[in-house]
N, C-alpha and C positions, 0 to 999 in steps of 0.2 A: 581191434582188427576188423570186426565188419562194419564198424561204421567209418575207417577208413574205406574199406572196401563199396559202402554205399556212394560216397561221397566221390569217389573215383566215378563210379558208374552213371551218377548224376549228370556230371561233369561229363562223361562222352555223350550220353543220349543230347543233352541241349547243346553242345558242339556240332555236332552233327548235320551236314546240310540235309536238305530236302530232296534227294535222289534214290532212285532205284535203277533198276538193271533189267532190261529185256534182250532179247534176240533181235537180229537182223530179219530172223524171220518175220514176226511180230510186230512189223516196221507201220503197218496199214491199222491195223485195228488196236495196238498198245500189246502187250504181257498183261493178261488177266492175273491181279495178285491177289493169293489162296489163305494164305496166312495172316491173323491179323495179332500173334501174340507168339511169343517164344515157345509157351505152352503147344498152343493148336500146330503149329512147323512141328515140333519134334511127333507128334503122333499123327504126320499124315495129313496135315492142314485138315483135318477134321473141325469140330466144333459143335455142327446143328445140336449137337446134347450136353457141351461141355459148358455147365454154369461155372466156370472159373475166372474169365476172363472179361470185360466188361466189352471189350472191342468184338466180342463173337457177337456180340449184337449185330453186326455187318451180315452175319452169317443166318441168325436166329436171332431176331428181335423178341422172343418170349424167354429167352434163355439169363435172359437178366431178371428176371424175380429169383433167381438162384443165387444171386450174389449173395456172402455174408455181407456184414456189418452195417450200419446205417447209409452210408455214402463211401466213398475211394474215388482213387484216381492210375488211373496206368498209361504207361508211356514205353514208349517201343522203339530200337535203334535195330537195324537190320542192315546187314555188309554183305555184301555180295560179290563173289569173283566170278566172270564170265569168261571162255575159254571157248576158241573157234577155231578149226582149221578148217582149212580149203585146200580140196588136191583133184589133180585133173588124172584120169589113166594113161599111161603109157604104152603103146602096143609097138610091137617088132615090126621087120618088111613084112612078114608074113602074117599079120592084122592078127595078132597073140598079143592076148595082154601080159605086161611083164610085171607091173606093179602103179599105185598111185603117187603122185608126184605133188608134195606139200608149197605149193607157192603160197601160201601167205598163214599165218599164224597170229591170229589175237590174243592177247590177257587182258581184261581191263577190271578195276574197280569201279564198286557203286554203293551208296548206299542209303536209308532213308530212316525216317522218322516219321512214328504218330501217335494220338492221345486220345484218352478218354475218359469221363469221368461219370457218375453215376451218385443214383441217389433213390434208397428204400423207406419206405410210409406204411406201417401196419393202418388200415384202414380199422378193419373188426377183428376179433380173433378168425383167423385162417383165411384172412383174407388181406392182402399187400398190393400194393402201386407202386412199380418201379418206374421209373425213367433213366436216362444215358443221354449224352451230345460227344460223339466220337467226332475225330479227321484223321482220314487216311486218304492213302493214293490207293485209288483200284485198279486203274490203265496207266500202262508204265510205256514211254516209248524210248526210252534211254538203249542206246546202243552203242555203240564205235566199233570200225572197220577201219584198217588200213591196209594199204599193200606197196611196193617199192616196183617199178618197172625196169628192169636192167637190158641193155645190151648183149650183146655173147663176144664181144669182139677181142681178140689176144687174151680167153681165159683159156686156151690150152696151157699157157706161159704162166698158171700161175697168178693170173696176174687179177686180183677183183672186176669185172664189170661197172662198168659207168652206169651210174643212176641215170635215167631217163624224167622217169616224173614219180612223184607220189601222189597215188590215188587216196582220197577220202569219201564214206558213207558214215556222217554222225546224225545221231538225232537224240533230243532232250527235251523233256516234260514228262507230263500225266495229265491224268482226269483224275481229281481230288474227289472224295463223298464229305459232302458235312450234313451229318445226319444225328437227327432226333429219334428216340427210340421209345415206347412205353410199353409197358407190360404190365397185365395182373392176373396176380394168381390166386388161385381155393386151392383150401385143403382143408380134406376131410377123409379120413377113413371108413365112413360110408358108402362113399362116391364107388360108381365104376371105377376111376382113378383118384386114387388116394391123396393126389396134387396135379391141379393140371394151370396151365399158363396162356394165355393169350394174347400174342404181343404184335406191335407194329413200327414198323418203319418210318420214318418220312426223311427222302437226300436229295437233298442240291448236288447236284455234278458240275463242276466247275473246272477247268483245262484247259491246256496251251499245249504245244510242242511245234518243234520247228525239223528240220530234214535238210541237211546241207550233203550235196554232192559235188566234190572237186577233184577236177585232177592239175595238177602244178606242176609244170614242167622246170627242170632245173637250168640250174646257168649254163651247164656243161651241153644241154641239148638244145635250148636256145642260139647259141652261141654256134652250133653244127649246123641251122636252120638260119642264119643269118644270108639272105640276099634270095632265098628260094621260094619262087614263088607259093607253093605249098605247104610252107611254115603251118606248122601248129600253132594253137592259141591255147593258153588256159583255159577251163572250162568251170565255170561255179554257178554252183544250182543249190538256191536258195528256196526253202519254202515253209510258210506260219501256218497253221492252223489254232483257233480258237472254240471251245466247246461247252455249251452251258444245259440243261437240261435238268428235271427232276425223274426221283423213282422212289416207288411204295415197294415195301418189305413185309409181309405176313408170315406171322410165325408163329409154332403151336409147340408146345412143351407137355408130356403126361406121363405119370409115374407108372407102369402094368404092375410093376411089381417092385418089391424089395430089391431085387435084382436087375431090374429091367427099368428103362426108359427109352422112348422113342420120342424123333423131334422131327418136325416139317416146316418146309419154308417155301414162298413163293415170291419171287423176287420182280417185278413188273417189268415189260419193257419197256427200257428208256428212249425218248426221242429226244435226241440233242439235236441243236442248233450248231448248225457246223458251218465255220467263216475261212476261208482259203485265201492265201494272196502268195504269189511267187518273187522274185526279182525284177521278173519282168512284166508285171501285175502291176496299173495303178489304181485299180479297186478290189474290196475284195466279194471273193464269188461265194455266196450263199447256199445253201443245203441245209436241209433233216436228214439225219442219218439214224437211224434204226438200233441200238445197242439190245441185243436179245433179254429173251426173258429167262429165268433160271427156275428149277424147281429141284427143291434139295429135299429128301428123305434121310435120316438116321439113325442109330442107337445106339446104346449105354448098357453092355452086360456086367453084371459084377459077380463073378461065381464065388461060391463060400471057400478062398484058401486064407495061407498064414502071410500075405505079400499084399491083402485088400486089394488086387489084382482089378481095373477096368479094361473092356475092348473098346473099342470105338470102330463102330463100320457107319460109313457117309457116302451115298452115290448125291451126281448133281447131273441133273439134263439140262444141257444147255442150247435153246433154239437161235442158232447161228446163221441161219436158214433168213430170219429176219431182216439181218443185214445186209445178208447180198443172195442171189439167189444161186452165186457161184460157191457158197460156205454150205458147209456141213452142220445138221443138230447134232450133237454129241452127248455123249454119258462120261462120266468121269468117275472115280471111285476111291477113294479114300480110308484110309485105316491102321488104326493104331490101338499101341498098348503100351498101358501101364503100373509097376510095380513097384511098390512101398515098400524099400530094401530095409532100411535101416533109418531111427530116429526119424521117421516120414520124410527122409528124404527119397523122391524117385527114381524108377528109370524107366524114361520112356522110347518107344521104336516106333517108326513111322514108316509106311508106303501110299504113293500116290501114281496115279496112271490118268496119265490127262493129254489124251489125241488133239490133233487141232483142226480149226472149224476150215482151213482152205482144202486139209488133206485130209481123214481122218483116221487115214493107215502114217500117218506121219507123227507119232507119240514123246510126249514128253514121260519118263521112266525117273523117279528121285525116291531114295528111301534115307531116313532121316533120324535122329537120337537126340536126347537132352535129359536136363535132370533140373531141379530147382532147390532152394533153400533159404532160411530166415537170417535177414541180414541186419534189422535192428528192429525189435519190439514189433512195431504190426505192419513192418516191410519185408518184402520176398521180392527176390529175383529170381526169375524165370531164363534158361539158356535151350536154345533148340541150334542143332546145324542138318542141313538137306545139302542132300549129294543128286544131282541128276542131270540126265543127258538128252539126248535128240539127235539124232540120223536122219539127213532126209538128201534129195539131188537137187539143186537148183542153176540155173542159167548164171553162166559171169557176169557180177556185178559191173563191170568196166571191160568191156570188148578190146578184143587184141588191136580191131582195125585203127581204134583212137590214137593209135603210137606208128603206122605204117607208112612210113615218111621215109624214103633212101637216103637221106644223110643223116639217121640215127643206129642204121643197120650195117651192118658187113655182108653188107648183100652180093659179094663175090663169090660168097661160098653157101650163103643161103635165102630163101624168101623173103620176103615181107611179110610180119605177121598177119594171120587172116584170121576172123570169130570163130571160135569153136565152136563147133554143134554140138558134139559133146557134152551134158550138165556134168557140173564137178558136183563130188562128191564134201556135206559138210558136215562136220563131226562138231558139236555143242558140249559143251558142260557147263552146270554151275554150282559151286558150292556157296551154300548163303549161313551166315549165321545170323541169330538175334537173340536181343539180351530184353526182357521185360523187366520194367518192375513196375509193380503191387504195393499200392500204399490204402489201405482201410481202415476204417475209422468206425 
């Protein structure tokens, strides 16, 4: 049964295309991704102190002299469902709000892949050479938006509204890391720290993503627009960006105690090379764009119960500031726990609180569960799933005036549409799962 069940799960991770999932919001700068293991998701995209994972080297490059065994490899399938509405208020004659009004509703799927693998060297007693070569996505700009534009004409009767046009807002890529990683660590129980790790970074950033904006008018409105001088047209708004850059990771690992560990990292800021060309571009336009720098602090309590019980508390500062001078630095904070119920299987609980750099009263809120178990001889699977949301107002994507044509309207009885001033109101979720597995040798 579990090496059927290995073999299943092989087979979805390397299945699996190469996508993830962000927001609409997130459309300029990517979805910064937190998690790089099913482990670290289920506890709060924590990490800077969890030697379990070989991909937290993303996190904490010194965290990998913590690996067992001589070398492994881990690989990571992560699904995501993203879930959007959009509703504008309604107010009475008498400028009372009466309730919000849901014009359009997304669900989409997403999902991604990535690897890494590692490899340990006792140099002298208590003292070890790690290295790692992970790839993953860390800017995600996957999105999808749609919306439908209807008429009001004879739906007193019952009768459905005529499609006008469908609007579209997609966009697809990332900014990959392919990163090398080395660590090494002492240990001595002389030391002020009984073990301490010092490890570093070195990533290629390497990225594409494109941004298509359409609206497409249908037959049915074409066809009402026929011989009028002020005919609509289609509208398609196409755009590439290409992005390549490096960045240095510093990171520190130290035992205080039997119980304690604390980890720190300083994540450099990157300057990417950033190349733009539109539709209507026949060259493309060039820029350095600034991706901030990060500084992560952590730790690792272990108090003496029957459950070998860890917490994990992670804040990260991240200077946003850098990018543009319109963005926010932020703090983010992270934290999890976990408990060795039975047969070391776990359970672990996550929360994460992570504002964003345009707004940073405009929060991202996800708290999150999973558990892991041995699926054949020296493989383990790792399961995490995160729940989380976002509130925030923003201006209509697709203005009302783009449709405001009298022979698409039943303008006898009412206006032409005109842009709302008004921001609508956008309600976010996502739930993400991901499955690791662990093979060490």
């Amino acid at each position: 049964m579990k090496k059927t069940l290995f073999i299943i799960t092989v087979i979805l991770l390397i299945s699996s295309s190469v996508l993830t999932a962000a927001f609409v919001y997130n459309r300029q700068t990517g979805y910064e991704i937190n998690a790089f293991s099913a482990r670290s998701m289920a506890l709060g995209s924590t990490g800077l102190t969890s030697a379990h994972s070989v991909m937290n080297a993303l996190k904490n490059p010194a965290i990998i002299s913590g690996l067992s065994g001589k070398y492994g490899i881990q690989i990571n399938n992560t699904l995501t469902k993203n879930d959007e509405d959009r509703s504008f208020p309604i107010y009475d004659s008498f400028n009372s709000w009466i309730d919000d009004a849901v014009y359009a509703s997304n669900s989409h799927f997403f999902n991604n892949v990535s690897t890494g693998a590692y490899w340990n060297h006792e140099l002298t007693e208590g003292v070890k050479f790690s290295t790692t070569f992970n790839f993953a996505p860390v800017y995600d700009f996957n999105f999808k938006y749609e919306e439908n534009v209807r008429n009001n004409q004879d739906t007193d009767n019952d009768n459905e509204p005529e499609k006008i046009a469908m609007n579209r807002y997609k966009g697809d890529g990332t900014i990959d890391s392919y990163t090398g990683s080395f660590a090494l660590s002492l240990q001595n129980d002389n030391n002020i720290f009984s073990a301490l790790s010092l490890g570093i970074g070195i990533s290629y950033l390497d990225g594409n993503n494109t941004i298509d904006s359409t609206i497409i008018f249908t037959d049915w409105a074409k066809e009402r627009m026929e011989g009028d001088p002020d005919s609509l047209h289609d509208v398609i708004y196409h755009q590439e960006r290409k992005y390549s850059g490096t960045q240095l990771n510093f990171g520190l690992l130290a035992t205080i105690s039997k119980r304690l560990k604390i980890g720190a990292s300083y994540l450099t800021q990157a300057e990417l090379h950033k190349k733009t060309k539109t539709n209507n571009d026949t060259t493309w336009a060039r820029e350095n764009v600034r991706y901030p720098a990060k500084y992560g602090l952590g730790m690792v309590y272990m108090p003496r119960n029957m459950w070998r019980t860890k917490l994990y508390i992670d804040m990260k500062y991240t200077t946003w500031s850098n990018y543009s001078a319109h963005y926010d630095d932020i703090i983010e904070y992270f934290a999890g726990i976990e408990h060795d119920i039975f047969n070391s299987v776990p359970l672990r609980l996550g929360f994460r609180y992570q504002p964003t750099a345009k707004n940073d009263e405009i929060t991202l809120t996800s708290f999150s569960a999973g558990t892991a178990f041995s699926v054949y001889k020296n493989i383990s699977l790792d399961l995490g799933m995160e729940i989380g949301t976002m509130n925030y107002k923003h201006k209509d994507l697709f203005p009302d005036s783009n449709y405001a044509n009298a022979s698409l309207w039943n303008t006898q009885y009412d206006d032409l549409p005109v842009d709302r001033t008004n921001p609508d109101n956008v309600d976010d979720n996502l739930i993400s799962t991901m499955a690791t597995i662990n093979w060490k040798f």
